[in-house]
C-alpha positions in Angstrom: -11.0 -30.3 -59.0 -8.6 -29.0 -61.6 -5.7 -26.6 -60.4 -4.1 -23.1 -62.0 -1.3 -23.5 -63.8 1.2 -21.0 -65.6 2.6 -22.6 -68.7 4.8 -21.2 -71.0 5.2 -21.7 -74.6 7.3 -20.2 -77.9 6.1 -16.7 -79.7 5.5 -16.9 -83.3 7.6 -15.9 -85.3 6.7 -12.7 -86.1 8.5 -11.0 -83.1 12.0 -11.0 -85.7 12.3 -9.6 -88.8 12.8 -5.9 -88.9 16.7 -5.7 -90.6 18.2 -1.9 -90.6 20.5 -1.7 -93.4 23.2 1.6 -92.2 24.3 2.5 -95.5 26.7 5.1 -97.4 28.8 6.3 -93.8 31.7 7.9 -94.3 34.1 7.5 -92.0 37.5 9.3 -91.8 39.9 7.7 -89.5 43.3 8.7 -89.5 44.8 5.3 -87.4 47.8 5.7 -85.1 50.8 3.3 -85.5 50.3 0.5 -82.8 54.0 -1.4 -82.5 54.4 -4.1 -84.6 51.8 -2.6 -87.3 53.5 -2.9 -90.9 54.6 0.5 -91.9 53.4 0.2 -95.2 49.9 -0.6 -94.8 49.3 1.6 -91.9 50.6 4.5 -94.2 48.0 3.8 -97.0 44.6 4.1 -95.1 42.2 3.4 -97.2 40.2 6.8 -97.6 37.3 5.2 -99.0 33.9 4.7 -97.2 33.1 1.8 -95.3 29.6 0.7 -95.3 28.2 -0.5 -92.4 25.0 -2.6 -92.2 22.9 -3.5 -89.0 20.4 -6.4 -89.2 18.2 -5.7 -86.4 14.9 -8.1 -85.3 13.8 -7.6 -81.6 11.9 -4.8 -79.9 14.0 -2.6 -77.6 13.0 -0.8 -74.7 9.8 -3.3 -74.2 8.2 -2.7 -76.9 9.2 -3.3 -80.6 11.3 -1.2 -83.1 10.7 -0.2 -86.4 13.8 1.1 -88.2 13.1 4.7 -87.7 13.1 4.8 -84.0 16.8 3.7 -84.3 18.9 5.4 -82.0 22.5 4.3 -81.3 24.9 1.7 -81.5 28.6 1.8 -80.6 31.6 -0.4 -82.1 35.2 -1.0 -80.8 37.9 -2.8 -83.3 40.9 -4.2 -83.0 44.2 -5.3 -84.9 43.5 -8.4 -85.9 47.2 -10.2 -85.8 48.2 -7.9 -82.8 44.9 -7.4 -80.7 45.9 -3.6 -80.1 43.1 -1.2 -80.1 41.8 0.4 -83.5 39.1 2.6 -83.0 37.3 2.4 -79.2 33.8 3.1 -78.7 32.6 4.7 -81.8 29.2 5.7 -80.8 26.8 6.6 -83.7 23.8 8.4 -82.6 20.8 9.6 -84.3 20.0 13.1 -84.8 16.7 15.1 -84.9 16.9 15.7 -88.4 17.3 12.2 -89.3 21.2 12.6 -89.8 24.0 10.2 -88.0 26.6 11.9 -85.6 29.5 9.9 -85.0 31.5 10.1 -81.9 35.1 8.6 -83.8 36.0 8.5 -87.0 37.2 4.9 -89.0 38.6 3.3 -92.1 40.3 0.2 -92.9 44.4 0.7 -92.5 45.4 -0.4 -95.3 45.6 -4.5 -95.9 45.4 -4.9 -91.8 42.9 -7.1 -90.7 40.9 -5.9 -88.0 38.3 -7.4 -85.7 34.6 -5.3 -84.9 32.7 -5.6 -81.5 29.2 -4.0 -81.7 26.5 -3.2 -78.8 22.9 -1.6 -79.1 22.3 0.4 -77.9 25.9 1.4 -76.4 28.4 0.0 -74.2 27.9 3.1 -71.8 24.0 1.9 -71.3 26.0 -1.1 -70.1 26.9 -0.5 -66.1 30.2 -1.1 -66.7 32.6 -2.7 -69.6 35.7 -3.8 -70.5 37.3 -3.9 -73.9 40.8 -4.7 -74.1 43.1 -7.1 -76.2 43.0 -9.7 -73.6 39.0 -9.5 -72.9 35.8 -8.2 -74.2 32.6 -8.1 -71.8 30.2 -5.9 -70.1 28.3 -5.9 -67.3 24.3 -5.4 -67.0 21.5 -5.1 -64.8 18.1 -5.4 -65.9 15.4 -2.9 -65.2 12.7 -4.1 -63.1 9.9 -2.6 -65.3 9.2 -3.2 -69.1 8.6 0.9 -69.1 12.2 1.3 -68.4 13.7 -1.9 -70.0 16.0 -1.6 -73.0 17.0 -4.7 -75.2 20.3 -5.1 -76.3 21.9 -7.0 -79.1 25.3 -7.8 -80.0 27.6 -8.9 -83.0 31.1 -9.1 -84.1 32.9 -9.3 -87.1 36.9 -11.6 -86.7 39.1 -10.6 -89.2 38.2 -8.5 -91.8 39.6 -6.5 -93.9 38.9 -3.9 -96.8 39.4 -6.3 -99.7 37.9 -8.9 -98.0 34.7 -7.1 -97.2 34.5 -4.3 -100.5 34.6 -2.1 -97.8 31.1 -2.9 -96.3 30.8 -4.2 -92.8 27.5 -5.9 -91.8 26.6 -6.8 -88.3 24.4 -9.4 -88.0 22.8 -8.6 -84.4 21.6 -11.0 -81.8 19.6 -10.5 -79.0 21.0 -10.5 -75.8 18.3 -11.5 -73.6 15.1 -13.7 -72.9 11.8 -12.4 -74.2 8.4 -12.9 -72.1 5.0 -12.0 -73.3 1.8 -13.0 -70.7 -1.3 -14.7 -71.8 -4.1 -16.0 -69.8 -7.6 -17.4 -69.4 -10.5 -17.5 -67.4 -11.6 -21.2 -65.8 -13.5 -20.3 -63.0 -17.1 -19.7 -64.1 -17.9 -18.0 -60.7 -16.1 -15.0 -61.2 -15.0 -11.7 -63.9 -11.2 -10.8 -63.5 -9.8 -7.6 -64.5 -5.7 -7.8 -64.7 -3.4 -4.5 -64.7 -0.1 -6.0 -63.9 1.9 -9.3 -63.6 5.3 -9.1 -61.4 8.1 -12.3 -61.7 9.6 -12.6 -58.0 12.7 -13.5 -57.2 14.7 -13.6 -60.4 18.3 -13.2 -60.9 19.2 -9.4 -62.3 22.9 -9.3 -62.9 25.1 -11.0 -65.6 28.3 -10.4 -67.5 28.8 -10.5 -71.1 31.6 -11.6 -72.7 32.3 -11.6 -76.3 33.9 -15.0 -78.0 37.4 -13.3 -79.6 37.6 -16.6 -82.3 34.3 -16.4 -83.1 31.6 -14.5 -85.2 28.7 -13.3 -83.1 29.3 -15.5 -80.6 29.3 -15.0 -76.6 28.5 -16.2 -73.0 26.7 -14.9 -69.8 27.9 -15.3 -66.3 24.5 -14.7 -64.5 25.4 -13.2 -60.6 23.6 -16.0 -58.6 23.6 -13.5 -55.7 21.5 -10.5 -57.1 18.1 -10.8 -57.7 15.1 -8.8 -58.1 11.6 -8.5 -59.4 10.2 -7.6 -62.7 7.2 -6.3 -63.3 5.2 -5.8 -66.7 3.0 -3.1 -66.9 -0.1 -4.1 -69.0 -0.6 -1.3 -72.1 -4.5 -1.5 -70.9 -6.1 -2.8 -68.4 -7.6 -6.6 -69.9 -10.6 -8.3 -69.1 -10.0 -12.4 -68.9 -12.5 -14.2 -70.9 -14.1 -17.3 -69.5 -12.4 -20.4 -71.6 -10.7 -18.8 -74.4 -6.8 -17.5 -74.2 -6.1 -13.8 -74.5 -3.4 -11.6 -75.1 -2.3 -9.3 -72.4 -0.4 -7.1 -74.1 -0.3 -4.6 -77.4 1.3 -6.4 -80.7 4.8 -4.7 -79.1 4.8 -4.8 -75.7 7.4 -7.3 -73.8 9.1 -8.2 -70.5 12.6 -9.1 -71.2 14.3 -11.2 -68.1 17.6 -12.3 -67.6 18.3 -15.7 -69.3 18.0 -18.4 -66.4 16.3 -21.1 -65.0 15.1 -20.2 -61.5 17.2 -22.5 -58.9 14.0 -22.3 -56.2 10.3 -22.4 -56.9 7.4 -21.2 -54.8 5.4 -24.5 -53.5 2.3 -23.1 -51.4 2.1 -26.5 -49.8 5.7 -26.8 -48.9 6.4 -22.6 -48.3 3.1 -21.5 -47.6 4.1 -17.4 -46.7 4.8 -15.3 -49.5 7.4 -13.6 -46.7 8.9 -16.8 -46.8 9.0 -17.5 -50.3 11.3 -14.1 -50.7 13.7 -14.8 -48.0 14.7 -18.0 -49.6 15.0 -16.5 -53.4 11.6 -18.6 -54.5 10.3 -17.8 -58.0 6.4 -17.1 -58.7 4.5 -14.8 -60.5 2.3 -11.8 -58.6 -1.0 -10.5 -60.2 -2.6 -7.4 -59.6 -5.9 -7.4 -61.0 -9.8 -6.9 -59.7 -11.6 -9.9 -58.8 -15.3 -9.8 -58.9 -18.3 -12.1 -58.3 -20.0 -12.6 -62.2 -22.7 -10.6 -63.2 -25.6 -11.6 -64.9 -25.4 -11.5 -68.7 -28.2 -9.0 -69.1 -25.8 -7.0 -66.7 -22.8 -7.9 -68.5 -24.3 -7.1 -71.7 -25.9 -4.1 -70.8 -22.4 -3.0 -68.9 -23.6 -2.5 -65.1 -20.9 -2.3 -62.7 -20.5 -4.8 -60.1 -22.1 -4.1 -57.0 -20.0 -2.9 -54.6 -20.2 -6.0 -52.2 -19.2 -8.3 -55.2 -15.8 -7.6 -55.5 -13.5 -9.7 -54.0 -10.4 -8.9 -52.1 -10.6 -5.2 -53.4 -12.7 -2.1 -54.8 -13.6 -0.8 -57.5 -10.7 1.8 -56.8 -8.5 -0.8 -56.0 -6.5 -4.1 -56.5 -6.4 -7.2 -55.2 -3.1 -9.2 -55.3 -3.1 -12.9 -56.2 -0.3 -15.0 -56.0 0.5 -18.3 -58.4 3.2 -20.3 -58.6 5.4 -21.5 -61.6 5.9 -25.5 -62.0 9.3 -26.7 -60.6 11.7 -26.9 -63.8 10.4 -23.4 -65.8 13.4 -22.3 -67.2 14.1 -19.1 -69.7 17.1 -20.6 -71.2 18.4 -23.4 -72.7 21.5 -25.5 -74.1 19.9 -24.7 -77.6 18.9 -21.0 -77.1 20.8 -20.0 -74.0 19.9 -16.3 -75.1 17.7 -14.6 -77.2 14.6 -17.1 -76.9 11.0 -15.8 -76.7 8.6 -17.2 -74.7 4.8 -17.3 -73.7 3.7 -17.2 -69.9 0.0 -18.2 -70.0 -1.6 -17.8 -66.6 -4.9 -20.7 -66.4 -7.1 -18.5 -63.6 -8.4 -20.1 -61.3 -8.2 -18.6 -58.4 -4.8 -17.9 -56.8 -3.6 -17.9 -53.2 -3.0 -15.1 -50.6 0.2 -13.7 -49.3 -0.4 -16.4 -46.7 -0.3 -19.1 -49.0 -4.3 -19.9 -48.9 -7.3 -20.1 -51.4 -7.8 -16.6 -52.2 -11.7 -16.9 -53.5 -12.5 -18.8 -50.6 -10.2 -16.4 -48.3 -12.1 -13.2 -49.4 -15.7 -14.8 -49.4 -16.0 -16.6 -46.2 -15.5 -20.2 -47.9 -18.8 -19.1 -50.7 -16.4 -19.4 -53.6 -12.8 -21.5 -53.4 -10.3 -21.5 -56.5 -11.6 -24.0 -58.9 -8.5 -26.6 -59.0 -6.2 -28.8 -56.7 -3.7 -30.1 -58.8 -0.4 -29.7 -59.2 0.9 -26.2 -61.2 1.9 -27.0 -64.1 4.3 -25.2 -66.7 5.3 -25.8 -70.1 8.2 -24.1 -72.3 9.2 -24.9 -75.8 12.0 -22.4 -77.2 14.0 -22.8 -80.5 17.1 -21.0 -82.0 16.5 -17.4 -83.1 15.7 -17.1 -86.5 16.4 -14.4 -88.7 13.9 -13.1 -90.9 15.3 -10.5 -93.9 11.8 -10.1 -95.2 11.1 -7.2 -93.5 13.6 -4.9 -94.8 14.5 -1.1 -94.1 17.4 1.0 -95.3 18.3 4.5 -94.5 21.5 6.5 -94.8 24.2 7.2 -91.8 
């Protein structure tokens, strides 16, 4: 007998690509002397326009972006030479006609060189930051649902200045956290599964941000190893598994995002066999809510006939059952090489599941007629390389 497994492997491609070129913004800042800022070049601000472009490939808010659904991003700068503040939390935010309000107004002053922090969407969606000469982070919790989950994406520019840059400043975003998308089959011939949600358990939440000062879009998370919580993704549609052949449970868009981190404790039903158990010690697994039915015949499968109301198993046709599978000791959502921004596919082999309690969930809910249709050991796989832009997929519009 062959056992369920949840294995995990890298998205195509095709989730990066979409670059947002923020063009032709003109940006009036009338500076205030900082001690020790030369006279001279902090009299002749440059009055001319600085460009600013935003290269943006990953989906925000669970799902993914196109370039008109832009909404905000917000930028502090500093003296280069000095560290003193320049401008602090310029805040551009999209109006209903299309049209850019910005919260602060900018230019370069004069031949000072000045170093740009950016966040997306804003450093206010962050719980809380800090952006001084002497440090540069943020704090954030993640949402536990993809319908309330917003990515964000980060970049910095280290001493620039209007000469050096024509007056154009590009930030070149990266993600900021690790992207999950589910996937599953059917491998037990004995049954029909209909899945509406998949929850992660026990997952850390919390992490600060902090911003490398000598280097260009660089950074590092501190994950809280205290907080944790669980994530849930919301299927766009309700999906029925197909016997032997690997489907998608989700739209083209739709996304979980998690905190990067490899979980420190993993949910063995032979070692912790209570679910109850399994949350008071922090162990990661992976809930399913879903309807579980005995399989119909194909002339009733073709023709579309319900299941008969005693052939559902551990739940109606009004309601769910919840199954319960563990990840493989090691499954990780990080790594040395990508220790954020990777993406990653969680397919779910069915099986069977267990119960709260940690048993065979077929045989469970059918007095021992059916039993999952594997014994061995869960088994998960992740492969996740460096983000790669893609500037194929280019818009423009005008702040």
């Amino acid at each position: 007998m062959k056992k369920s497994f949840i294995r995990l492997c890298p998205l195509s491609k095709s989730l990066g690509g979409l670059i947002v070129s923020l063009v032709a913004l003109t940006l009036l800042f009338s500076c205030s002397l900082e001690d020790g800022e030369n006279l001279m070049d902090a009299r002749s601000v440059s009055t001319d326009e600085i460009e600013f472009f935003i290269e943006d490939d990953m989906p925000t808010r669970g799902r993914y972006e196109a370039a008109a659904e832009v909404e905000k991003y917000a930028v502090f700068s500093f003296y280069n030479e000095t560290k003193k503040s320049h401008v602090q939390n310029c805040v551009m935010t999209k109006q209903a006609n299309g049209t850019w309000k910005k919260s602060k107004i900018m230019n370069f002053p004069g031949k000072n060189a000045i170093d740009f922090y950016a966040l997306k969407p804003s450093f206010t969606d962050a719980d809380s930051y800090t952006m001084t000469p002497d440090e540069k982070s943020f704090v954030y919790t993640m949402r536990d649902s993809s319908y309330k989950q917003m990515d964000f994406m980060f970049s910095s520019l280290i001493n620039k200045t209007r000469e050096s840059t024509n007056n154009q400043i590009k930030f070149k975003m990266k993600h900021l956290f690790s992207y999950i998308r589910f996937v599953s089959k059917l491998t037990n011939e004995e049954i029909e599964v209909e899945v509406h949600s998949i929850t992660l358990h026990n997952l850390l939440s919390r992490g600060t941000f902090t911003y490398n000062r000598d280097k260009e879009r660089a950074g590092d998370w501190q994950i809280s190893t205290t907080d944790y919580d669980n994530f849930t993704f919301m299927l766009p549609k309700d999906s029925m598994l197909v016997t032997n052949k690997q489907i998608s449970l989700h739209t083209g868009d739709s996304l979980l995002f998690v905190m990067p981190q490899k979980p420190a404790t993993i949910w063995d039903p032979n070692v912790t066999a209570k679910i109850s158990d399994a949350d008071a010690n922090h162990e990661a697994y992976v809930k399913v809510a879903c309807r579980v039915w005995k399989k119909r015949s194909d002339a009733d499968i073709a023709a579309n006939v319900a299941p008969a109301a005693d052939a559902y198993i551990g739940c109606t046709a009004t309601t769910w059952a919840t199954v319960y599978y563990p990840l493989k000791a090691g499954t990780a959502w990080t790594s040395k090489v990508t220790p954020y921004s990777g993406n990653y596919n969680v397919l779910i082999t069915w099986t069977g599941g267990y119960t709260a309690e940690g048993e065979d969930f077929l045989k469970k809910n059918t007095n021992d007629e059916l039993e999952m249709s594997s014994d061995e050991p869960v088994e998960s796989f992740f492969v996740t390389d460096p983000w790669t832009d893609d500037d194929t997929n280019s818009v423009s519009f005008n702040m």
